[in-house]
Each structure stands twice: as structure tokens, then as C-alpha cells.
C-alpha positions in Angstrom: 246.2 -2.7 36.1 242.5 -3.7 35.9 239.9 -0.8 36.7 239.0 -2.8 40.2 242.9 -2.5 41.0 243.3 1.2 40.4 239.9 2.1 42.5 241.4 0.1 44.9 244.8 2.2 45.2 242.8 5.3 45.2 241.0 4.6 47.5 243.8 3.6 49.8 245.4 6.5 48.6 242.4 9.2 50.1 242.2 6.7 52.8 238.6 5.6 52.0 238.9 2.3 54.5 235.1 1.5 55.0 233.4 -0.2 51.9 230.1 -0.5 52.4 228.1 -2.6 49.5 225.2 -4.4 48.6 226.5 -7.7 46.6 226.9 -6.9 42.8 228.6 -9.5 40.1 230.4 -6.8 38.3 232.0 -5.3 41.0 232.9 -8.9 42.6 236.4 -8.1 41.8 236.6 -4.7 43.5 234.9 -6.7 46.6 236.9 -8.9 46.6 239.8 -7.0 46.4 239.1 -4.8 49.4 238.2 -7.7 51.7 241.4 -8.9 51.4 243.1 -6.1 52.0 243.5 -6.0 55.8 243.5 -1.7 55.2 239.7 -1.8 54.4 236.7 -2.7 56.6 234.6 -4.0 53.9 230.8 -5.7 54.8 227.3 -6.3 52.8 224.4 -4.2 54.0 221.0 -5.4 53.3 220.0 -2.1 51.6 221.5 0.7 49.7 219.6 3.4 52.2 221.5 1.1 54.7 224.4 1.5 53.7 224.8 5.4 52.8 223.5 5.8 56.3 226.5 4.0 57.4 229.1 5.9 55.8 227.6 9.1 56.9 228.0 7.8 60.3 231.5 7.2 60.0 232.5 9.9 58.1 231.3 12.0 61.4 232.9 9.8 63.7 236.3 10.9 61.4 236.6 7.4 58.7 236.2 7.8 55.0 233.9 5.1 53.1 232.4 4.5 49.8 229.2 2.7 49.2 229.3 0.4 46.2 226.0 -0.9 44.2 224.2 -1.7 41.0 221.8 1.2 38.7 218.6 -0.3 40.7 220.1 0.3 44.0 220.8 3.7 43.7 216.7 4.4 42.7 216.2 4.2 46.6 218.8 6.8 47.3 217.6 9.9 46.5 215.7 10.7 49.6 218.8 9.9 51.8 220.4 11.9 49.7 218.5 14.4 49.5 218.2 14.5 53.2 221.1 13.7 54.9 224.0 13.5 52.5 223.5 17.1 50.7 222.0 19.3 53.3 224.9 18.4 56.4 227.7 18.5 53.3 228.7 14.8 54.3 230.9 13.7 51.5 229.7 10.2 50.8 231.2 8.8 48.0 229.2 6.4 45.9 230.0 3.7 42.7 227.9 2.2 40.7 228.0 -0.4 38.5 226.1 1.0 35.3 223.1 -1.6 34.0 220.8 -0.7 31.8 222.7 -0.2 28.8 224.4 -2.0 26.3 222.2 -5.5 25.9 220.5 -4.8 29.1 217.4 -7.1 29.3 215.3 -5.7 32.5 213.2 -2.7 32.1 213.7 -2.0 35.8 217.4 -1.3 35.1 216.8 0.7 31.8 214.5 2.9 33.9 216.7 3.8 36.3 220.0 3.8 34.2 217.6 6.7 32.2 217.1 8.6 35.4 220.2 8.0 37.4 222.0 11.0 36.4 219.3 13.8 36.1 218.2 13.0 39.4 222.1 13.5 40.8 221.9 16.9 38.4 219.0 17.5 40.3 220.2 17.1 43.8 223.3 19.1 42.9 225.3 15.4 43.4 229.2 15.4 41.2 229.0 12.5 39.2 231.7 10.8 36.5 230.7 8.6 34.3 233.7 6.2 33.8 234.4 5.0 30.5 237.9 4.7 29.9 240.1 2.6 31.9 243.6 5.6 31.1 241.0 8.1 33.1 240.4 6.2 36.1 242.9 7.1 38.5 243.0 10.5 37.5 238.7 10.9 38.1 238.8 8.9 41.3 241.6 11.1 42.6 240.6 14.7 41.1 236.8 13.8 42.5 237.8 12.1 45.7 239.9 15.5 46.8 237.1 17.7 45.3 234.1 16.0 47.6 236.7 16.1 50.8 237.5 19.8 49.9 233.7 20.6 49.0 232.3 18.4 51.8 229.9 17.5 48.8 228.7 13.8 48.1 229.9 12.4 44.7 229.1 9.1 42.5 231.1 7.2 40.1 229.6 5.5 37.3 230.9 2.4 36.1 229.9 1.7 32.8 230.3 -1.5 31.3 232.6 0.0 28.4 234.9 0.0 31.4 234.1 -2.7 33.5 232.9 -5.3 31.1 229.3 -5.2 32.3 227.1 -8.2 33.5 227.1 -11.1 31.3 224.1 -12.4 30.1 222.9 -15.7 29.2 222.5 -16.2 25.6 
């Protein structure tokens, strides 16, 4: 199975059924995948802050849901993080599509790719880096049943060794 079919399964699997995202090329497949699946209630938010907001609202009316993004996205996230996610233990699960590696061509990305992690060290945030396409289901499910157990947020990091990246023009 492709990566975009196992994080689908898990997902179904933890019953994750809200996907929350902010358009992203590299994880069109995952998108897509979900919005055809009449289990999940998939949408486009405007905004990442938007859109972690939202899960955090379901998750305390009783649904599960997963924000999905790009490395840039997730540099506006640290205050809602900070603020809502960590200190009422709301287990929002985030993926993000890793840029600014590997060929990358925008500073903006490199910058935040640099910071992404110490700034979830910081806030105390479980994060996986996912590199390998043999650890994916066992990550996603280990982590998934960890932040539900923990009531701890928790982000998955796609890099491109997994997912293939963005592709650049030459």
C-alpha cells in the first residue's frame, strides 16, 4: 500500500473521521483519499490556527480529527498550541508534509523545517518523523493510542524520503 493508504486505514482504525486541512500538493493523495471515503468528514480551512481550533472543538463534543498541512503552516501554530491544545490535554493530532529539505528552494520553508521540531520539544508536543514507508502503520497506531491514552497532542512528519516530496520545476 502507498503511505496515503496506510494513514488512511489508521486513521479509520482510531476512528479519526474529521480531516481538517489546508490544501497541500503532497498530501493530495491522502485528501483525496479521505473525501471519498463516505467514513470521513473531510473540508479545507482557510488557516492552520483555523483548523486546529476545529478539531479541538470536536474532540470535546466526542469526534476524533487530524489536521493536515505543509512545514509553513505549522509556523502559525505554536500559540494555539501552546494555549489551547497542551494546557486542556486535547489530543489533536497533526501531519505535516515536511518542506524544507532535500532541493527545497524557499527560504521561508527551510526556516521553519529548521524550527519545526524544537519548537514541538519545547511545547512538550510527541512528534515522529516519518521516513520509512515499513514504519508507518506501526507510528500512526502506537502514537495515535498514546495521545488518546495521554490526552496529549501529537504531529507526524512526513518527509519527503517517504512521501516523495513536492516536485519542483527544473
Amino acid at each position: 500500500m502507498a503511505w496515503h493508504e496506510i494513514v488512511r486505514d489508521v486513521l479509520k482504525r482510531h476512528k479519526v473521521s474529521l480531516v481538517t486541512y489546508v490544501p497541500d500538493n503532497v498530501l493530495r493523495p491522502l485528501i483525496e483519499g479521505v473525501e471519498a471515503d463516505p467514513f470521513f468528514t473531510a473540508f479545507a480551512c482557510t488557516r492552520e490556527e483555523e483548523a486546529l481550533g476545529i478539531v479541538a472543538g470536536a474532540w470535546m463534543g466526542g469526534l476524533r480529527g487530524i489536521l493536515l498541512m505543509q512545514t509553513s503552516g505549522f509556523a502559525t501554530l505554536p500559540n494555539v498550541i501552546a494555549s489551547l491544545a497542551v494546557p486542556f490535554q486535547i489530543p489533536v493530532v497533526m501531519m505535516v508534509s515536511e518542506r524544507g529539505t532535500l532541493g527545497e528552494f524557499n527560504i521561508g520553508q527551510s526556516l521553519v523545517a529548521r524550527t519545526m521540531r524544537p519548537v514541538l520539544d519545547a511545547l512538550a508536543v510527541e512528534h515522529h518523523t516519518m521516513t520509512r514507508l515499513d514504519e508507518a502503520e506501526f507510528v500512526l497506531d502506537r502514537s495515535l493510542v498514546q495521545a488518546y491514552a495521554t490526552m496529549a497532542p501529537v504531529c507526524f512528519i512526513l518527509s519527503p524520503l517517504l512521501t516523495g516530496g513536492k516536485v519542483f520545476a527544473k
